[in-house]
N, C-alpha and C positions, 0 to 999 in steps of 0.2 A: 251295317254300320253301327257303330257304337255311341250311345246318345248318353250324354251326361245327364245329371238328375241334380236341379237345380239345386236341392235340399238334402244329400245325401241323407239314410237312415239309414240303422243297425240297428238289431235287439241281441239280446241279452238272455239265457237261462239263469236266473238266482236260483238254487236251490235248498232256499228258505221259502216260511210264509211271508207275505207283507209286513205285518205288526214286526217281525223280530228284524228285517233289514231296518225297516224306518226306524227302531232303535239304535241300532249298530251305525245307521249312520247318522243318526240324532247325536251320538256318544262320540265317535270315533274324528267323522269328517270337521269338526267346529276346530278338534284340537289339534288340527295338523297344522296349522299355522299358515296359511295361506289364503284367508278368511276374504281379501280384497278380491280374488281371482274366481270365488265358488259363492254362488248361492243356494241355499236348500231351502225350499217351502214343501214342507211333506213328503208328498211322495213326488214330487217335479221337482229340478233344479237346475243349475246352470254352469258351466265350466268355460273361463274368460282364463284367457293369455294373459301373459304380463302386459304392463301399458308397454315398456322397451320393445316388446317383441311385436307391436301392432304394423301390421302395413294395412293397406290399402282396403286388398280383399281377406283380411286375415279374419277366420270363422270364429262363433264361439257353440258350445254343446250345451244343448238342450237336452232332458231328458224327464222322463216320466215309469212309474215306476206300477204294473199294476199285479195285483195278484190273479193268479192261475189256482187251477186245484188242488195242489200240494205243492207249489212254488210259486213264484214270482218272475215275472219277465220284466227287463230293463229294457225301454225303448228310448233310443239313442236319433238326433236330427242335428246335423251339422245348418248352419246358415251364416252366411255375412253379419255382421254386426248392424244395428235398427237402422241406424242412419243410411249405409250402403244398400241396404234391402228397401229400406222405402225406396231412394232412387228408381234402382234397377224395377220396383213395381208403378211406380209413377211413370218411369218413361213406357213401361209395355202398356199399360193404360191408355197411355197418348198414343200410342203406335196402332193399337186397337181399334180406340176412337176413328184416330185419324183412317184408318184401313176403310171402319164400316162406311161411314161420309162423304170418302171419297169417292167407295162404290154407288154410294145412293145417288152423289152427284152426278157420275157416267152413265145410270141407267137412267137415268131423268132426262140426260144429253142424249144419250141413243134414243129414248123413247120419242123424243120431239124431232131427231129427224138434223142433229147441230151434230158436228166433231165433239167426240165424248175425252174429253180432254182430263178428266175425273179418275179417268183411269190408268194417267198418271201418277198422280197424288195417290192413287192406293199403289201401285207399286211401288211408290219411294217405299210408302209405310210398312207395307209387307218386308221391304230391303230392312228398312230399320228394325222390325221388329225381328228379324234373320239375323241381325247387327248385332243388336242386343244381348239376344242367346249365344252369340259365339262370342263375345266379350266376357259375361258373367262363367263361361264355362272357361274360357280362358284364366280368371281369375281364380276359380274351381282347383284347376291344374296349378296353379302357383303358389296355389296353399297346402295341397294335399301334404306336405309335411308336419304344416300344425296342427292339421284335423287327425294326421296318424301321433303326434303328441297329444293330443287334448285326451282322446280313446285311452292310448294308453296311460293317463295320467286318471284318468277313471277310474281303468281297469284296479291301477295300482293304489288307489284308495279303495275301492270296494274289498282288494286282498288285506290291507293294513287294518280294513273295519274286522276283518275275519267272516268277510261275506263269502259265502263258498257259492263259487261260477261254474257252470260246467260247460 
C-alpha cells in the first residue's frame, strides 16, 4: 500500500559551494519581482502561492540549503500553510490524548471487574485519528498541482540565479 507522507521532501544537488549560491540568490532572487510570494533568510527560505491561488489545503515550500564537500544540496518540505497545519496537529494531539485515556479508563474498568466501556472512546479515537490522516492526505492529493508549481517555480529561479542543478 502506498502511504502518503504528510510533509512531502525533496533535495536538490547544487553544484556550487554554499557562499557562492547564497550570493546568487542574495543577487538574483530579491530582483525577480515577486518579493510578496518568496522569503529568503540565508540559506532557508520560503516559497508562497499567490493569495488568488489559496484554497483550503493549498501548500507553501520550505527549504534549506546546506553545503556538502564541493557542493551544496537543496532540501525542499512541502506543508500546509501555519494555520492548517496547526489544526490538523491540534486535532491529532487530541485524538492521541483522547486514545491514551481512554485505554487507561478500560484497563481500570477491566482491572476492577466493571464493563470496560473505555474502550469505546479509544476506538472512536483511534477512528479519528485514521480520519484525520485520510483527510490531510486527501488534501495532499488536491494540491499536488501547486506543490509541482511551487518546485518548479524554484527550480526556475535557481536556473535564472545561474545556479547550476544537476
Amino acid at each position: 500500500m502506498f502511504w502518503i507522507r504528510l510533509r512531502p521532501t525533496f533535495s536538490v544537488v547544487l553544484q556550487e559551494p554554499l557562499d557562492v549560491v547564497l550570493e546568487k540568490i542574495k543577487t538574483n532572487f530579491k530582483a525577480d519581482g515577486s518579493d510578496e510570494n518568496l522569503l529568503v533568510y540565508g540559506e532557508y527560505g520560503e516559497l508562497h502561492l499567490p493569495e488568488r491561488e489559496h484554497r483550503l489545503w493549498s501548500p507553501h515550500l520550505s527549504w534549506h540549503i546546506q553545503e556538502e564537500k564541493d557542493h551544496s544540496r537543496l532540501h525542499g518540505r512541502f506543508a500546509p500553510r501555519v494555520h492548517v497545519w496547526s489544526v490538523v496537529w491540534i486535532a491529532y494531539l487530541l485524538a492521541v490524548f483522547s486514545l491514551f485515556f481512554a485505554l487507561m479508563v478500560a484497563w481500570s474498568q477491566q482491572f476492577l471487574g466493571e464493563y470496560p466501556w473505555g474502550y469505546w472512546i479509544a476506538l472512536a479515537s483511534g477512528l479519528s485519528w485514521i480520519g484525520i490522516y485520510v483527510v490531510a492526505s486527501i488534501g495532499q492529493q488536491l494540491s499536488a498541482d501547486q506543490m509541482e508549481h511551487l518546485r518548479q517555480d524554484l527550480m526556475r529561479r535557481l536556473k535564472a540565479a545561474d545556479i547550476r542543478i544537476e
